[in-house]
C-alpha positions as CSV (number, residue, x, y, z in Angstrom):
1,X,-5.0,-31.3,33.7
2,X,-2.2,-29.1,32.8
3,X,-0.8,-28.5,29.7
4,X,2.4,-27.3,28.4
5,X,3.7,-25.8,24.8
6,X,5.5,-29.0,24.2
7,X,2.6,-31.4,25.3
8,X,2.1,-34.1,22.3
9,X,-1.7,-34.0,20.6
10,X,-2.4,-36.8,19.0
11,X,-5.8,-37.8,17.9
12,X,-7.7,-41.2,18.1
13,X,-7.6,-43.1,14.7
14,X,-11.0,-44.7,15.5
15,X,-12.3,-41.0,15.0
16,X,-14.5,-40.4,12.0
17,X,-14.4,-36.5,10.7
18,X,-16.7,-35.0,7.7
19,X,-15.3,-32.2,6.9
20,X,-18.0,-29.1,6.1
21,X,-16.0,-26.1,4.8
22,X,-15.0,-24.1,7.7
23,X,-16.7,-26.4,10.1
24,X,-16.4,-30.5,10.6
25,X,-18.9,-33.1,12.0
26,X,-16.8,-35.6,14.5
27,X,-18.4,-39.4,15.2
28,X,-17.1,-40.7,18.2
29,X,-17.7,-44.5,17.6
30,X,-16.8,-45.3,21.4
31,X,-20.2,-43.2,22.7
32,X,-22.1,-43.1,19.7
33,X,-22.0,-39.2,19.9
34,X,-21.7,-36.8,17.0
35,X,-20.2,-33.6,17.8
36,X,-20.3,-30.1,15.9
37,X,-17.1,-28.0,15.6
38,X,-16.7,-24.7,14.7
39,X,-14.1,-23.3,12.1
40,X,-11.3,-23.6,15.3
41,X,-11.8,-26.4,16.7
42,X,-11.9,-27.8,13.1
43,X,-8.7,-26.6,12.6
44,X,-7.9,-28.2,15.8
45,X,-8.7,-31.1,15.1
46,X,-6.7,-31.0,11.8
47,X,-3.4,-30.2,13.0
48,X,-3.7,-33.0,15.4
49,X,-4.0,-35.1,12.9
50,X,0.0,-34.6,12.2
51,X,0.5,-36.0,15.6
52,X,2.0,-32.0,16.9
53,X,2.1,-30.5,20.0
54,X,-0.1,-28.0,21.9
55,X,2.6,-25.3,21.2
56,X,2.6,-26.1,17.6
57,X,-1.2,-25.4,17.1
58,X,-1.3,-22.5,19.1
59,X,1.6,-20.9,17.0
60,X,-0.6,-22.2,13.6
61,X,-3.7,-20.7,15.2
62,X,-1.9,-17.6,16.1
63,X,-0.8,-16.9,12.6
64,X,-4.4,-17.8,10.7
65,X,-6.3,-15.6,13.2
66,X,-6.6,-12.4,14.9
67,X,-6.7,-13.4,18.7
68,X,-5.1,-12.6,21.5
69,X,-2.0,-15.3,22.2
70,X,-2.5,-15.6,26.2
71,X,-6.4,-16.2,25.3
72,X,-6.3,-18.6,22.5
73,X,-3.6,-20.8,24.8
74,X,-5.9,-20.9,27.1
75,X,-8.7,-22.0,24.8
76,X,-6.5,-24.1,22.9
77,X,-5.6,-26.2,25.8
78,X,-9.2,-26.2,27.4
79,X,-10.7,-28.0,24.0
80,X,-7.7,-30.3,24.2
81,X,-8.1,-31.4,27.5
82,X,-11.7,-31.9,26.5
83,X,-11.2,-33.7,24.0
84,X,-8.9,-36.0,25.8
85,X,-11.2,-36.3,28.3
86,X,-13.6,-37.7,25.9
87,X,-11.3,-40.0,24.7
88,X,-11.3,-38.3,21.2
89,X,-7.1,-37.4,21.5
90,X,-4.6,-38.5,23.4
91,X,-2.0,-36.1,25.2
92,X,1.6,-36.4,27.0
């Protein structure tokens, strides 16, 4: 799947999220599945919670870390398309 700047992120309400700091804990009810996230893909996580768009995270992400823009769109749309796949968010 390919993802553009202005592709919609939005994640599944039926998600349960403990937040731990810098990190978060994510239940997936549909599998049963707990998942660890690291300090990114917590933050992630939380920007698709305000129902934005792949561009508008990476620009957030871009500003609260030191990473290379070409690399972190790349990751940024690799854990989102994962995610999806999972069934976790929903894009387009």
């Amino acid at each position: 799947m390919t993802l553009s700047t202005e592709t919609p992120v939005v994640i599944s309400q039926a998600l349960t999220v403990a937040d731990l700091g810098n990190e978060a804990v994510v239940l997936d009810p549909a599998s049963g599945m707990y998942f660890g996230l690291n300090e990114v893909a917590a933050r992630i996580l939380a920007l698709a919670h305000s129902s934005t768009t792949v561009g508008e995270i990476v620009g957030q992400l871009y500003e609260e870390f030191d990473v290379d823009h070409a690399q972190l769109t790349a990751d940024v749309s690799a854990f989102v398309c994962d995610l999806e796949k999972r069934g976790m968010i929903r894009v387009g």
